[in-house]
C-alpha angles and dihedrals in degrees: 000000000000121000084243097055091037087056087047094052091047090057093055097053086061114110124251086222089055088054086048104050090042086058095047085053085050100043091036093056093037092092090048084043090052093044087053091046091064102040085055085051094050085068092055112050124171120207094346088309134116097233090202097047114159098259091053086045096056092034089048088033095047089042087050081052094040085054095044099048092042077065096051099043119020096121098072090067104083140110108279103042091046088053090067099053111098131218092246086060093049088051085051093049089053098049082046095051094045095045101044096010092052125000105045090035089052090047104047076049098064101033084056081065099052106035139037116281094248092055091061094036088057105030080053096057078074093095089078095070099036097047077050103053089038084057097055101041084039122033096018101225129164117246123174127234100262089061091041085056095038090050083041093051101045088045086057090046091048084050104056087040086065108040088031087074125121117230116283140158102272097056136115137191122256119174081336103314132125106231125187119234095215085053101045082048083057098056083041089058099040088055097047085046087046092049085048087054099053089042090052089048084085096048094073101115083052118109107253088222084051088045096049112028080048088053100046100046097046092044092052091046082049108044083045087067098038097051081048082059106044103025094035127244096296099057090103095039089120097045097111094044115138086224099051086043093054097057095043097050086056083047102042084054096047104031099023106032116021084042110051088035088059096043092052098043080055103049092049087063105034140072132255088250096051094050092046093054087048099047085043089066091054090102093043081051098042088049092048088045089051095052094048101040099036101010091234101159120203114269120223086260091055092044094052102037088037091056089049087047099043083049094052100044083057097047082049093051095047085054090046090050094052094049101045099038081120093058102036089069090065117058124252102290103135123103095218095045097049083045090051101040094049092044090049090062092071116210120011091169101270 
């Protein structure tokens, strides 16, 4: 046996779990990561700009994942395939790729600019109970009463994350509360993600490469414009700054590919319930990465609302687990749980 065959053959005797859990330590420190990135940029300004700023960070992030995934699965776009698809999928698709290609991405981003990592990384956490209760007015779907509890219990901890706060600059008064506008941007972006959710439950019979590479494209194309509108036509004039360049390509390697490589080799070998444990420790290891990499300690509002949430995201895997104790003995095969799981983790910076 060659050394080339024997380290294939080591590869593949690795577990799918061990690729899954590598990609949840990647996706859970990438908010902390991002955070990093632009405080390094804030130190080398050019012309009065951050070059990495956080919207060159996710356009120049999102176009490193659209490459890497045209690679993996650019078989999938061809004719044949494309011809089944209906208008009404490609509508689907659209309203997919603006709500969690563009517009939650480009809010976490910017909530990630007003408020403390672990803020986002919990408010955002808000997308459980609300995809939850969607599924059940809209689509009418049957839940049991550990996920009910579990959905209860993690919307009572955002919400004391959010009014538990103690008083900052980006703030404003509602009822008589001080809120915090990072954190208001990160309930804006879990219900857009959410709505992206529902709106992905009827794309099932849709290829995954097809779903993602689709998304991706058409959010970036669209969170370009709409940064043009809103930022002016300056706001990417450092895009293609070798600075900027040099630190996305060390963050396209370590947060786009090796992430997503790792989160889709283990998908492929492991089971529904496997995947769904690991994505369900991506805030415990988004609040560890910020407190090694920015030394941002937890506050007394994220101990208490992340204990609630933490609690809840456990009373809603023990329900997940029951009622899917059929699937979790096949592996993730399954277009619409690979697309929920992924979407339940929140942001993996991309």
């Amino acid at each position: 046996m060659t050394k080339q065959s024997k380290r294939h053959h080591l590869i593949h005797k690795i577990p799918g779990q061990t690729y899954l859990w590598l990609a949840i330590l990647i996706f859970g420190a990438s908010s902390a990561v991002t955070r990093k990135l632009t405080e390094i940029g804030t130190q080398h300004f050019i012309g009065g700009r951050n070059p990495i700023s956080l919207c060159n960070v996710l356009f120049v992030g999102n176009l490193c994942a659209l490459i890497i995934l045209i690679l993996i699965y650019w078989r999938q776009w061809n004719k044949t395939t494309l011809m089944q698809l209906s208008k009404k999928d490609w509508f689907s698709l659209t309203a997919v790729a603006i709500l969690s290609g563009a517009i939650a991405p480009g809010l976490i981003f910017q909530g990630l600019a007003l408020t403390k990592v672990n803020n986002v990384i919990l408010v955002g956490r808000l997308e459980l109970p609300l995809t939850l209760a969607l599924s059940i007015w809209l689509l009418k779907e049957r839940v049991n009463l550990w996920e009910i509890v579990g959905a209860i219990a993690a919307f009572i901890g955002v919400t004391l994350t959010i009014f538990l706060q103690p008083p900052g600059e980006a703030m404003m008064n509602m009822g008589g509360f001080s809120v915090g506008i990072g954190e208001l941007l990160a309930v804006a972006g879990a219900a857009a993600s959410s709505a992206a959710t529902i709106v992905s439950k009827g794309q099932s019979h849709i290829p995954l490469g097809i779903y993602s590479i689709f998304r991706t494209a058409l959010g970036t194309l669209i969170f370009f414009f709409l940064a043009l509108i809103l930022y002016g036509s300056d706001h990417f004039m450092d895009v293609f700054s070798s600075f900027l360049w040099q630190w996305m390509l060390l963050y396209g390697a370590l947060i786009v590919v090796l992430g997503q490589s790792f989160w889709i080799k283990g998908l492929r070998a492991s089971t529904v319930s496997a995947a769904s444990l690991a994505s369900s420790f991506v805030p415990i290891v988004g609040i560890v990465a910020a407190y090694l990499i920015l030394g941002e300690a937890p506050t007394f509002a994220q101990y208490i609302g992340g204990s609630l949430i933490l609690f809840g995201i456990f009373l809603s895997q023990v329900g997940i687990r029951r009622q899917n104790s059929r699937i979790a003995l096949s592996k993730v095969s399954s277009n619409q749980a690979k697309q929920e799981i992924e979407t339940s983790m929140g942001f993996k910076g991309i």
